[in-house]
C-alpha positions, 0 to 999 in steps of 0.5 A: 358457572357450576353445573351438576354432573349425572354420576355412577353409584357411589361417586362425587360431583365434581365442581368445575371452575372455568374463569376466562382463560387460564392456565392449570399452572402451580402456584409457585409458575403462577407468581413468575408470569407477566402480571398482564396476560397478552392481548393477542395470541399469535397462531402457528404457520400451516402444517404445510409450511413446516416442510420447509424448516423454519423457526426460531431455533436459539435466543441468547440475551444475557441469561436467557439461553433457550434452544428450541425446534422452531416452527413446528412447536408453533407458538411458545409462551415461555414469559412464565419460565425463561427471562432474565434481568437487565438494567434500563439505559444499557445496551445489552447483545442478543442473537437469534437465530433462524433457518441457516438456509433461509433468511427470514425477518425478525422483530422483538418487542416488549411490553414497556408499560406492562398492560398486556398490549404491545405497541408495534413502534414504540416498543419495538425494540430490535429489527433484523432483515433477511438474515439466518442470524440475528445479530444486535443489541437492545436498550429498554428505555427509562420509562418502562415499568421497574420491578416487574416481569414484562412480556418480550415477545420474538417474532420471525417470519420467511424473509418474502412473506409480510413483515411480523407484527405483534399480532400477526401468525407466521406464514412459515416461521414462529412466535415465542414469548419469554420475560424482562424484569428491570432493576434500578439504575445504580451506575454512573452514566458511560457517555456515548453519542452519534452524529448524522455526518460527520462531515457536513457541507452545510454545517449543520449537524444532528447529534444523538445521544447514546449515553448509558445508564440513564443520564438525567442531564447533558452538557455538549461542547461543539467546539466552536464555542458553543454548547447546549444541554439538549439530550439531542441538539441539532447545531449549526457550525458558523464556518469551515473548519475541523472541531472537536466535540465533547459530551458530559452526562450526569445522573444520580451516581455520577458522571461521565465525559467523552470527547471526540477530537477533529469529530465533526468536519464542515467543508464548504469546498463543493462541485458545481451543482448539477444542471440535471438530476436523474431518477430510477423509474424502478428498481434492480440494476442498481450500483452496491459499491464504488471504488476509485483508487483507495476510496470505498463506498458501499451503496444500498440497491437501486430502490434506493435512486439517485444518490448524491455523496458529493458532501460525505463521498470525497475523493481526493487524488493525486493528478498524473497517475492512474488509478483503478475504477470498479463498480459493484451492480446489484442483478449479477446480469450484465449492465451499461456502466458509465462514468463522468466528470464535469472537468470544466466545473461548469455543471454541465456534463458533456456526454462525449468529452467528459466521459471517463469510463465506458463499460457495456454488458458487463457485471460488476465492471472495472478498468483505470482512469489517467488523472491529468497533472496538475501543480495546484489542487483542482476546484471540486468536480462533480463524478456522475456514476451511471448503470443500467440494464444493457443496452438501456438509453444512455447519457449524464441526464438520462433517466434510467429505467431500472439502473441507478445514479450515484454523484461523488467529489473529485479533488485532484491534488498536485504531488508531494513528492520530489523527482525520482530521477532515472533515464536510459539511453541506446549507447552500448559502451565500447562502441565507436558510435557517437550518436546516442539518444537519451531518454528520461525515466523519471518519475513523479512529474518533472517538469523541466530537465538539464542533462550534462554530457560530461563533455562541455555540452548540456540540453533542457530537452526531455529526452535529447539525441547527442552527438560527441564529437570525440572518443573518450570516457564520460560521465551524464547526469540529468538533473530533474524538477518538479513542484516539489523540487530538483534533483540530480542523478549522476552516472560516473563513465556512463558513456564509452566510445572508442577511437575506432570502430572495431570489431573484435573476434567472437569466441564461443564455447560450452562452459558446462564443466568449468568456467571463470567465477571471479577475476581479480587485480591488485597493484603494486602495493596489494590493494585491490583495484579490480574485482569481477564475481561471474557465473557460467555463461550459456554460450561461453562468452560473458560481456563485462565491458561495462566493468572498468580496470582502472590502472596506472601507466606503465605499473606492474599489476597482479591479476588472479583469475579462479575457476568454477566447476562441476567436475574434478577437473585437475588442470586448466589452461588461462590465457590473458590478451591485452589489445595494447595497440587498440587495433581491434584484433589479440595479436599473438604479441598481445598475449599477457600470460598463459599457461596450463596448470592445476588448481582452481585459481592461476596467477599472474602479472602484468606491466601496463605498455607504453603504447597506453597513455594516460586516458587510454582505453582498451579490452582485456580478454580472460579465456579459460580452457580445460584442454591443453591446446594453445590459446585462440582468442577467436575460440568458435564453439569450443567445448569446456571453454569460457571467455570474458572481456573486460574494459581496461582504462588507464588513468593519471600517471602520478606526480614524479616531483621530488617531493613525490619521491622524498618519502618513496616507501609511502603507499597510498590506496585504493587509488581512486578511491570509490568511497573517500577512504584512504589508507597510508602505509609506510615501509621505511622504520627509519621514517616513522613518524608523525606526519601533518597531513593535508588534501588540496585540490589541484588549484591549491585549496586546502579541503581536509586536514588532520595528522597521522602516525606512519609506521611499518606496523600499522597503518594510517586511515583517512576519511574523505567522503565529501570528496566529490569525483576528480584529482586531489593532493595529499600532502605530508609534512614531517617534523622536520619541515620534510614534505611529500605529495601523492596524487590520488583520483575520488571515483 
């Protein structure tokens, strides 16, 4: 159109040009633009929106790196100044973001064809809801236009308004505009591809391909000798099983293979099928999340209904145990959550009997479910999940009114794991009380039991109540089984009656400045047979009855008693009673050694009295005292003094056979022996020598045998461990013929 302008003296018309719409752009801009115009425009949100500070704020796919102000600016074309280039068939990350306070919706298309027109599906190639940052990845598909700048459109909007179309003008947010230029493909492809599940309870799966850089052939492998060389085969397994599937994809540069082992499960083993399905009337109290034991599964709302995860939603545990149960709810309000199991596998679930777990008026609910134990696998039992509002009608086949119900798997499996045996009992050692009850403590599902009471007398009960009919020391073991297996824990000297009931004295006393830190026995030879770390007692009185001084009848022993303190105390007094005649009360003649002196360890010595026989038991009484009043053994409330009691167990005398006394400077120790070591010492030089030397039992039969050099500058070690507890001979043989024996105990 030419039109003629009226104009001053002395100026020139001025021919305007108006051909559609067009830009006032320089030429070298005109050359970078879409070579289609868009068809559609979209306008700006009302100015009376922008108040609430939405928009796109920054777009990042690869060199497009574009920060703007967001909704006020209104539409942005930006197609002719901002793109970049991609690849077709290769996923590349793009991120945009929106208002951080508000979640908005975003959509981005792109115009595949370039005809200026965008399709609102098929080129739609990236989504995100309710977000502030949109995160993801986009693929521009082969059949889009090479070569050119193709118009890719962002569109956002708030996340409550109507979903943005191509067309469509925000509401409160914007539209921006900016190019795509594809160049060829020259890559070999990257296989990749996806499956619709992975586990499968019908044996039919859907595979996608993912593969990049535009595969023009595939090759599938399903693992059961099958394959197919659809981009995206649907294939069906034929039977159970595990199988491993394997993708080849090949294009003009090449080819590529990924293979996924064990990828595709299908599992036929499933519950009953339900009697009743229930549906959600309407929507918002549904279940985001179930937890039950280490299984997870997230959940869309409750739009989206009854869920049935008994294929993919497995939940396999081990029966006996308890394990903790949780439900996410969707409102944030208080719901009605309940759980049931069709224990009997019948497809019916009992409203009463085969709840599991209750929980009403509660958000995001949790608690523990007991699972029964079982010595084999459970059949497949169907888990119902129900929440609702509170105090909505409930039931397995009511139909919530605004809650959800989601159906999972239970399998529960028997255990794997061998007994861990442990038990206790009421028997406190060195009473005269004969009646004690036993109780298990052991874990992992025992089955069956056998105690040994170490007198002749066992018992298959769980936890039996036994009498013994004497005094004495004895050793209990239990001996448990379960699916898996037996085992047997053995407790040495775990029981401790004495021959009457005695009641010894209390002595009491404040230890605030020193007590007793460690006592300490050693016999005839210098090896240690008793030694008791200890620490201040608040009342001055330490019970250490279970502690056992093991000796010899009638030998000589060496007892060190070290003091602790917090003070520079000088001198202390120690006093040490044996009850020889086991009457119950520290005789003035029964006292062992005291004496009032300096330094923070006193010494002493001791002979085991004759009125001690082999077997025998009886208390020792450590007192220590930082006065130097004469020692009471029934001190009340003393201060600065501290008493310790200790049990004293004398034990086989050794043999005096003339063999025993051939070789009379041989030491052997520690004897007994806890761990099986043995250590042989010889005083005598004219002795020396090499020895054969064998261990028996007292039977006779020989167990070990080994030869060993004695001499008074070293000495000779043996190694017994398999030794089980009980009495053993050594037996030495030297050169000449010449036989010596010692008797030693294997604690």
């Amino acid at each position: 159109m030419t039109k003629l302008l009226r104009l001053p003296d002395g100026a020139f018309p001025l021919l305007l040009v108006i051909c559609g719409i067009f830009s006032l752009l320089p030429a070298q801009a005109q050359q970078n633009c879409p070579a289609a115009a868009s068809a559609c425009t979209p306008g700006a949100a009302p100015a009376a929106n922008l108040r609430f500070g939405m928009g796109i704020t920054q777009v990042q796919l690869e060199s497009i790196q574009n920060t703007t102000a967001g909704a006020q600016d209104g539409y942005k074309d930006y197609s002719c100044t901002v793109g970049t280039t991609l690849v077709p068939g290769k996923d590349y990350p793009i991120t945009i973001t929106t208002n951080a306070s508000v979640n908005e919706n975003v959509r981005v298309w792109l115009d595949l064809n370039n005809d200026g027109t965008f399709n609102a599906t098929q080129e739609l190639l990236f989504s995100s809801k309710a977000q502030g940052v949109h995160k993801g990845s986009i693929r521009v598909p082969s059949t889009a236009v090479v070569g050119q700048r193709l118009r890719l459109r962002i569109a956002a909007d708030y996340a409550l308004s109507p979903v943005p179309t191509p067309c469509s003008t925000p509401e409160y947010s914007q539209t921006e505009d900016y190019s795509i230029t594809l160049a060829a493909n020259t890559s070999a492809p990257t296989a990749d591809f996806t499956v619709d599940q992975p586990v499968s309870c019908t044996g039919c799966v859907q595979f996608t391909d993912l593969s990049q850089n535009l595969p023009a052939t595939w090759q599938w492998s399903f693992g059961d000798g099958t394959s197919s060389t659809e981009q995206h085969p649907r294939h069906c397994y034929a039977a159970p099983g595990t199988y491993t599937v394997s993708l080849a994809v090949t294009n003009a540069a090449g080819t590529n293979t990924l293979t996924r082992a064990g990828y595709i499960f299908y599992d036929t083993a499933q519950p009953v099928a339900a009697s009743c399905t229930p549906t959600t009337a309407e929507h918002g109290f549904g279940i985001t999340r179930f937890t039950f034991g280490p299984f997870i599964n997230n959940t869309p709302t409750g739009q989206a209904g009854y869920e049935d995860y008994t294929c993919n939603g497995k939940i396999r545990l081990t029966g006996g145990y308890q394990y903790p149960i949780a439900v996410a709810t969707e409102s944030g309000s208080p719901q009605d959550t309940r759980v049931w199991l069709d224990a009997n596998n019948d497809g019916i679930f009992e409203p009463v009997k085969e709840l599991v777990f209750e929980a009403l008026s509660k958000a995001n609910p949790s608690g523990t479910i007991t699972l029964p134990y079982v010595t084999a696998a459970s059949q497949p039992m169907r888990l119902r999940v129900i929440s609702d509002f509170a105090g909505a009608a409930a039931g397995p086949c009511t139909n919530p009114r605004l809650g959800q119900v989601e159906d999972y798997t239970l399998v529960i499996l028997p255990v794997t794991q061998l007994p861990v045996v442990q038990f206790a009992s009421n028997h406190i050692q060195g009473t005269c009380i004969r009646e004690i009850r036993f109780t298990d403590q052991t874990t992992n599902f025992p089955s069956s039991w056998r105690w040994d009471f170490g007198d002749g007398k066992t018992s298959t009960e769980k936890s039996p109540l036994h009498t013994y009919a004497a005094p004495g020391l004895y050793s209990v073991s239990l001996t448990a089984t379960n699916n898996v297996g037996t085992v047997t824990l053995s407790q040495p000297d775990y029981v401790y009656i004495t021959p009457e009931c005695l009641q010894y004295c209390t002595s009491t006393g404040t230890s605030t400045f020193a007590w007793i830190s460690k006592v300490s026995v050693n016999n005839s030879a210098g090896a240690t047979v008793f030694t008791s770390a200890s620490a201040s007692e608040p009342t001055g009185y330490g019970n250490y009855l279970t502690r056992f001084i093991r000796v010899q009848p009638q030998e000589t022993y060496a007892m060190s008693v070290a003091f602790g303190t917090t003070t520079a105390v000088t001198q202390h007094t120690t006093a040490v009673w044996l009850d020889g005649n086991r009457n119950g009360i520290f005789e003035s003649t029964e006292l062992l050694y005291t004496t009032y002196e300096a330094g923070l360890e006193h010494k002493l010595t001791f002979k085991i009295p004759t009125q001690l026989p082999a077997g025998a038991a009886t208390r020792l009484r450590v007192q220590v005292n930082t006065s130097a009043l004469p020692p009471n053994p029934c001190s009340i409330s003393t201060s600065n003094l501290e008493t310790e009691d200790y049990t004293l167990v004398v034990g086989q005398q050794a043999l005096a056979t003339a063999p025993a006394q051939a070789l009379a400077a041989l030491t052997v120790y520690p004897n007994p022996t806890s761990d099986g070591t043995l250590h042989l010492r010889l005083a005598d030089g004219n002795r020396s020598g090499t020895y054969a030397a064998t261990v028996e039992n007292l039977l006779g039969k020989r167990l070990a045998a080994s030869v060993v050099r004695l001499t008074p500058d070293a000495e000779a070690t043996m190694q017994l461990p398999e030794l089980p507890h009980g009495l053993y001979l050594l037996r030495l043989r030297d050169a000449n013929g010449n036989t010596t024996v010692r008797r030693f105990a294997r604690e």
